[in-house]
C-alpha positions as CSV (number, residue, x, y, z in Angstrom):
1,X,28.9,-15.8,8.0
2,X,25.6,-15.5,9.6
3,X,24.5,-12.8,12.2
4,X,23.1,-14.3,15.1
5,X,19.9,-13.7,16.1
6,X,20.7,-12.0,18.7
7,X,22.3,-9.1,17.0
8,X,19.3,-8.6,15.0
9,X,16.9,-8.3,17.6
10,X,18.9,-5.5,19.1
11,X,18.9,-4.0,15.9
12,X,15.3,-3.9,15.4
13,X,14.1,-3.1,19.2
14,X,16.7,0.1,18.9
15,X,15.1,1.1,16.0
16,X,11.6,1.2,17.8
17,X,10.5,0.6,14.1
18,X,8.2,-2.7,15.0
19,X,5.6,-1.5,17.9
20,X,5.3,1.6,15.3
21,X,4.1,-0.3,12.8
22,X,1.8,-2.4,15.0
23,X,-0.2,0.4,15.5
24,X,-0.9,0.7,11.6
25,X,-2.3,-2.6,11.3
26,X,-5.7,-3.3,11.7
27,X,-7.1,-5.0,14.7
28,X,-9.7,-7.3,15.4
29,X,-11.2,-10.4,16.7
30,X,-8.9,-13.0,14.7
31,X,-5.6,-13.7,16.6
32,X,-2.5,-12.7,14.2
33,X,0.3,-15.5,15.7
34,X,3.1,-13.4,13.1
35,X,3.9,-10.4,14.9
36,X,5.7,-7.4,13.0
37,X,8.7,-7.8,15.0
38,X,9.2,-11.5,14.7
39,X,8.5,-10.9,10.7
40,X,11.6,-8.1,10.4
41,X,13.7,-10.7,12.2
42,X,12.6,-13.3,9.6
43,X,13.4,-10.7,7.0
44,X,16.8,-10.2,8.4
45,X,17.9,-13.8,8.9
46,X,17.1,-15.0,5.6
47,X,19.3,-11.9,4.6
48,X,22.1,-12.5,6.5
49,X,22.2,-16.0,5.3
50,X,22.2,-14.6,2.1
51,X,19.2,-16.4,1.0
52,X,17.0,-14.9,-1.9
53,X,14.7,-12.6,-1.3
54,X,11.8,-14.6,-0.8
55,X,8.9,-14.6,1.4
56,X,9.0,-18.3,1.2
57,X,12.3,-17.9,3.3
58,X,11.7,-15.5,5.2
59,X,9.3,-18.4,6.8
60,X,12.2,-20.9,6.2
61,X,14.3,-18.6,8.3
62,X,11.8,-18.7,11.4
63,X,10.7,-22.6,11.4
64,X,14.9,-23.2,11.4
65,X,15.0,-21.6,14.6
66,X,15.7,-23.3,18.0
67,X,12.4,-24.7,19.6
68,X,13.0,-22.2,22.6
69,X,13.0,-18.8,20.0
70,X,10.7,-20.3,18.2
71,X,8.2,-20.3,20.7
72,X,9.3,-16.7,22.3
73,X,8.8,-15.5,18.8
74,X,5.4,-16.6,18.3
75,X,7.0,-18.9,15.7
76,X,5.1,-21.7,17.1
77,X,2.3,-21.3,19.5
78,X,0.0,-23.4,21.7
79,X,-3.6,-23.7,19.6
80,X,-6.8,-26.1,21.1
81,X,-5.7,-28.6,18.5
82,X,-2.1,-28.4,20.1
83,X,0.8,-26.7,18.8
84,X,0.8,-24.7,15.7
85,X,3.9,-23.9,13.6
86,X,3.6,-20.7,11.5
87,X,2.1,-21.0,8.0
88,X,3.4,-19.8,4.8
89,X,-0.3,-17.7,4.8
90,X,0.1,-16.3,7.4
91,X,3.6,-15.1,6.7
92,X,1.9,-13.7,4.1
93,X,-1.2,-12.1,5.9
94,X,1.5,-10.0,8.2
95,X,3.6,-9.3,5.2
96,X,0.6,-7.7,3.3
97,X,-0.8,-6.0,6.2
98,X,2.3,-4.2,7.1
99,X,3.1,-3.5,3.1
100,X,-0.5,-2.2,2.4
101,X,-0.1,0.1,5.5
102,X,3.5,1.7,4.3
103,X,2.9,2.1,0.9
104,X,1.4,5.4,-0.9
105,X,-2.5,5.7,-1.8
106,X,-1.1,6.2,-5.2
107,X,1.9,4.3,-6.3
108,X,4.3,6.4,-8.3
109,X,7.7,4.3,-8.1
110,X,9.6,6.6,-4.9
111,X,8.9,5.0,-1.0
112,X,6.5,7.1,1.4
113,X,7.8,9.1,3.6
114,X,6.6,6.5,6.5
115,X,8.4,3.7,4.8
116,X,11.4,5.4,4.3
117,X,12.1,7.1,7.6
118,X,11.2,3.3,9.1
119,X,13.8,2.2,6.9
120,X,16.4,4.9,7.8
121,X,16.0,4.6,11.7
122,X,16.3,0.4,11.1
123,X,19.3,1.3,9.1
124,X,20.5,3.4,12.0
125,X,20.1,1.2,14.5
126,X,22.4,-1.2,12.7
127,X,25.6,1.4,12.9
128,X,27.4,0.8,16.7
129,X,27.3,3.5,19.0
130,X,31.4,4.0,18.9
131,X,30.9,4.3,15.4
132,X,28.1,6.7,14.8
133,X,30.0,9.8,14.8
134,X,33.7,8.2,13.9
135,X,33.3,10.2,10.2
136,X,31.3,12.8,8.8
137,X,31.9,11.4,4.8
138,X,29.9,9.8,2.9
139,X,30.5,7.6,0.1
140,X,27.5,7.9,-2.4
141,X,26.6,5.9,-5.7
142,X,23.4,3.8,-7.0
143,X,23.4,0.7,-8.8
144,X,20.6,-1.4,-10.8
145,X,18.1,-4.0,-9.3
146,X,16.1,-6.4,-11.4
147,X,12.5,-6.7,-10.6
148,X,10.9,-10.0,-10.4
149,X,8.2,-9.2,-12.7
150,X,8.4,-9.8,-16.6
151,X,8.7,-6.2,-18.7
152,X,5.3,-5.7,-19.9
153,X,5.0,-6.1,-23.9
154,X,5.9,-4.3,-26.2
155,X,3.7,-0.8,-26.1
156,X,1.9,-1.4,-23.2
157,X,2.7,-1.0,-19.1
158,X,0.6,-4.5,-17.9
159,X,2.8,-6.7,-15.7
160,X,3.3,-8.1,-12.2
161,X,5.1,-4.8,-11.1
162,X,3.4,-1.9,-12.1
163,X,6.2,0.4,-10.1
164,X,9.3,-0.8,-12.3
165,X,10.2,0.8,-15.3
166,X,13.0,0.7,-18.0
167,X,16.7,1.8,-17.1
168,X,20.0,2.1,-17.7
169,X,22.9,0.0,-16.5
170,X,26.6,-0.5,-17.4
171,X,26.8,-3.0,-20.1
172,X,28.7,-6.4,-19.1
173,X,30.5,-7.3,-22.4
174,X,33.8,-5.3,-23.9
175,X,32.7,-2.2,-25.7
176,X,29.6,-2.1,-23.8
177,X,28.8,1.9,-22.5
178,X,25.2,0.8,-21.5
179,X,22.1,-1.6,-21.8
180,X,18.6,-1.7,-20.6
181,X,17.2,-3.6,-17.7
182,X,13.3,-3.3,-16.3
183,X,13.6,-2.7,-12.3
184,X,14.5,-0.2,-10.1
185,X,17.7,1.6,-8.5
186,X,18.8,1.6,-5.1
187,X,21.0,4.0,-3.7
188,X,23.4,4.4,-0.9
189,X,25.4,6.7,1.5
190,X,28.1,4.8,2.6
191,X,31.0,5.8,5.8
192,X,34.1,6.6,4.9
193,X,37.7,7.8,6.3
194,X,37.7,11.7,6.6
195,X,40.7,13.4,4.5
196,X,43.6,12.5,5.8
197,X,41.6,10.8,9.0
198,X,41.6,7.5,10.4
199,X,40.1,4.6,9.1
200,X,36.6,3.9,9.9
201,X,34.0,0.6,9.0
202,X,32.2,1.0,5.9
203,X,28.8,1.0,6.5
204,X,25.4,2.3,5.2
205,X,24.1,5.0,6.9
206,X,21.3,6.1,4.0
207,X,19.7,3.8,1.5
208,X,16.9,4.2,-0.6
209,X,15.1,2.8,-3.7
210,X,13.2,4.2,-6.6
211,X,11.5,3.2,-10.0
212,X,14.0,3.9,-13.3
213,X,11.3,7.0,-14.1
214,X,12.7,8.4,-11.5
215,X,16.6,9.8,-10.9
216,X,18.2,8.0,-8.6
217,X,20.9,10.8,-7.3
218,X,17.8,13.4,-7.2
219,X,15.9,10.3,-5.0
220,X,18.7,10.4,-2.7
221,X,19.2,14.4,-2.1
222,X,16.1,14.3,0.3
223,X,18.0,11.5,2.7
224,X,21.4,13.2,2.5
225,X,19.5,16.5,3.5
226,X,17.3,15.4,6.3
227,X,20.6,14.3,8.0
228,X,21.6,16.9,10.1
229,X,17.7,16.2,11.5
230,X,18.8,13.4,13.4
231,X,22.2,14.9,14.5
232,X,24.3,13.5,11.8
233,X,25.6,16.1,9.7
234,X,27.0,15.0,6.5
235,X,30.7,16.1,5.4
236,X,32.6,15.7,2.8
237,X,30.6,13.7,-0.2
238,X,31.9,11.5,-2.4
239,X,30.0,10.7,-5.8
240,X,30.2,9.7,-9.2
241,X,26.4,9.8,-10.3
242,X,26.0,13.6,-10.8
């Protein structure tokens, strides 16, 4: 089922996350018609459709939109030639504007610290107000994610995705302990009922990626520990991933 649009405009003005970013961006006589917060909400939508991924429909997501939101998003705009749908380039041009300004001088397969507290007040703004202090446990546990690159050959580290690396996953056939996949792994701190509590929703409160060269439950410590920051301290944590 589909969230409406709606819902995920709340989500991203309560997160304050988009005029943030704004200000990052460069500025300058060319008019950008994508703005950072109609982008996240093309992000979202082509997520909550469960469509892949793909910049390509994050755009999709946008020109499918009602002539009315398209046009208070920017989506489609009045130009001297008359009106102008949004482009796959510039989908694009905002897309690497706002990447190249979150990402690290230096690359080393872990988020900034910019990126990731964005990311953890847009995940925040997602949990309902009745439900933000309804448990105090956390659910925690990582799992594998394929990059879209091809693994580099044999003895060398040139490819598409120069972040990625080799990991481990849980094997898929009978007898299977393990096998190798070339990606990343993200990692979550989910809600969960409270010994002996009531029932609560299950939903993310922390997330966060990293390269394979990296440990995923040491990539996670810094989120679970930065908690109490924003007035969320963290109970009772389950976890299977050391």
């Amino acid at each position: 089922m589909s969230i409406p649009l709606a819902a995920l405009e709340e989500i991203i003005d309560t997160s304050g996350i988009a005029p943030r970013i704004e200000l990052l961006l460069p500025t300058g006589a060319r008019h950008r018609q994508l703005r950072v917060r109609t982008l996240l909400a093309g992000m979202m939508l082509s997520q909550a459709d469960q469509r892949p991924a793909h910049l390509t429909r994050v755009r999709d997501a946008l020109t499918a939109l009602p002539g009315p939101d398209q046009i208070r998003l920017g989506v489609l705009e009045d130009w001297k030639t008359g009106p102008h749908l949004l482009t796959y380039r510039q989908t694009e041009r905002t897309f690497g504007l706002v990447t190249a300004a979150l990402a690290k001088d230096a690359p080393d397969g872990l988020p900034s610290v910019l990126l990731q507290r964005i990311c953890d007040d847009l995940l925040e703004a997602s949990i309902p107000e009745e439900f933000k202090h309804a448990s105090s446990a956390l659910a925690v546990d990582w799992t594998d994610a394929e990059t879209f690159s091809r693994p580099p050959p044999h003895g060398t580290s040139d490819c598409a995705d120069p972040e990625a690396s080799w990991g481990h996953r849980s094997g898929g056939g009978p007898g299977e302990d393990s096998e190798l996949f070339f990606g990343y792994y993200p990692s979550a701190a989910t809600m969960m009922r409270e010994e002996h509590g009531p029932a609560v929703p299950e939903l993310a409160r922390r997330m966060t990626v990293c390269s394979c060269r990296h440990d995923p439950a040491r990539a996670l410590v810094p989120e679970l520990t930065s908690m109490p920051e924003d007035d969320i301290p963290p109970g009772d944590i389950l976890t299977d991933s050391g």
